[in-house]
C-alpha positions in Angstrom: 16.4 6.7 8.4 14.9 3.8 6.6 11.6 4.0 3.9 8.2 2.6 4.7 7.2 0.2 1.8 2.9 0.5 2.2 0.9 -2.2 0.0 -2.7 -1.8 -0.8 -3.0 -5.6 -0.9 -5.7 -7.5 -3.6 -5.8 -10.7 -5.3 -4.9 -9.1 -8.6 -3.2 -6.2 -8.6 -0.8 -4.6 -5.1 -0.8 -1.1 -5.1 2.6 0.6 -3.7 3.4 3.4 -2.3 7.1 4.7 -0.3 8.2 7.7 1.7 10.7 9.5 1.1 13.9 8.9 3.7 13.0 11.2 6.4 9.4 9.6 6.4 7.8 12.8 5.7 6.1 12.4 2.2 4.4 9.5 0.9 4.6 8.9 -3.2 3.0 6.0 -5.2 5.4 4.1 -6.4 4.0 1.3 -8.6 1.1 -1.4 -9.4 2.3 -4.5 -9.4 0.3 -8.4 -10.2 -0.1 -9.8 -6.9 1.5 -13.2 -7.7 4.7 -11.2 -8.6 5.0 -9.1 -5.8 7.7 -10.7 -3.6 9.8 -10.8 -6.9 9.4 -6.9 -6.6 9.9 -6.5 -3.0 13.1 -8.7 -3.6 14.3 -6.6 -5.9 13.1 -3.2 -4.4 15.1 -4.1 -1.1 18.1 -4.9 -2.4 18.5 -1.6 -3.5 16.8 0.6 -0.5 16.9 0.8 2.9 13.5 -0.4 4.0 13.0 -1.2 8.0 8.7 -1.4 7.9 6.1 -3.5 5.9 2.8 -1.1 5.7 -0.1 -2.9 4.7 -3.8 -1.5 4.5 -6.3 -3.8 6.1 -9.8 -4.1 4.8 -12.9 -4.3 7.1 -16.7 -3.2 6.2 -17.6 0.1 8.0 -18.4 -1.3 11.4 -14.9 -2.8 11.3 -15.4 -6.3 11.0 -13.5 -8.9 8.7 -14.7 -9.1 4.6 -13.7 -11.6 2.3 -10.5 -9.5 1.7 -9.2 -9.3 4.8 -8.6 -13.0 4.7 -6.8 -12.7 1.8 -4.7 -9.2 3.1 -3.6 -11.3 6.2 -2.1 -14.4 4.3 0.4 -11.8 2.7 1.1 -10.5 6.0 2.0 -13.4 7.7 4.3 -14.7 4.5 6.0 -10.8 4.5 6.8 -11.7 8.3 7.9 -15.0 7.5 10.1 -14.4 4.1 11.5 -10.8 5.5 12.4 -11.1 9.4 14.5 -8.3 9.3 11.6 -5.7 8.4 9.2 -5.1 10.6 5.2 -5.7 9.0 2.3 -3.4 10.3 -1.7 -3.2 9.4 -3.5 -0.1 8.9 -7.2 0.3 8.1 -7.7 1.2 4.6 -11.7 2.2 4.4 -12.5 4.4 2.2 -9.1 4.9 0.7 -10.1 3.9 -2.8 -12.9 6.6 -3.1 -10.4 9.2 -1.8 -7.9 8.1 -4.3 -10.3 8.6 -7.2 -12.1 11.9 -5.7 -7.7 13.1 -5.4 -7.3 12.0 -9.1 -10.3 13.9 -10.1 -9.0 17.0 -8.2 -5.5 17.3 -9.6 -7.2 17.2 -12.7 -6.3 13.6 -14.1 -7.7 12.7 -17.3 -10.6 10.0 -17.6 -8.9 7.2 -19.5 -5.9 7.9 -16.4 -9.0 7.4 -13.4 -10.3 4.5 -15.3 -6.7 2.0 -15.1 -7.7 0.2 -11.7 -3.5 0.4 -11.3 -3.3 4.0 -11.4 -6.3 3.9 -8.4 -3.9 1.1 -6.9 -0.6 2.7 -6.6 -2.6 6.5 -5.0 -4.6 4.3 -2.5 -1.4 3.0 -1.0 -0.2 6.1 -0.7 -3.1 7.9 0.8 -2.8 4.8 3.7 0.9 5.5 3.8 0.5 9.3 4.5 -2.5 9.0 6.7 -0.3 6.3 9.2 2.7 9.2 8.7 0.1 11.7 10.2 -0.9 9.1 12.8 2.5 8.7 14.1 4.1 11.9 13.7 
């Protein structure tokens, strides 16, 4: 089976998170700056077996568009342009980066570690990646 590549999406930094091959476990994978992540997505399938584009949408708590969601669809439509062959999917992503720095708190990560916007990044991907694995198990 094919990996699920998940992208918390922002102007400066993409956090990114994978599964694992069965598409049981999500696991950050890397923060990478935005304007050199199709450099990194070239690279990264090239060398894995990736069939679906994840991507966490942003909306304001009643669901509606924010300035960011303009910005998170742009990079949609240009990963369904560039990579026809993998399939690109939206999931909402409220909330995600409070959960990410409540889970680095609880695992006992240090301050300096909770404070690097990348390392916040990278978990926030992957808490959308494992909440759409528990969606659509």
């Amino acid at each position: 089976m094919a990996r699920i590549l998940c992208f918390d999406y922002g102007a400066k930094r993409v956090g990114i998170a994978v599964t694992d091959e069965h598409r049981i476990i999500s696991t950050p994978l890397e923060t990478c700056d935005a304007d050199k992540i199709f450099d990194f997505i070239d690279i990264y399938t090239e060398t894995n077996n990736v069939d679906l584009f994840l991507v966490g949408l942003p909306t304001n708590l009643k669901g509606s568009e924010t300035n960011a969601t303009k910005i998170t669809n742009d990079f949609v439509e240009i990963l369904r342009e560039k990579y026809k062959q993998v399939g690109v999917e939206t999931y909402d992503e409220r909330f995600t980066s409070k959960i990410a720095k409540d889970s680095l708190i609880f695992i006992g990560k240090n301050k300096k570690y909770r404070r690097k916007k990348s390392n916040i990044d990278k978990v926030s991907a992957s808490i959308i990646l494992q909440s759409y694995l528990q969606r659509n198990s």
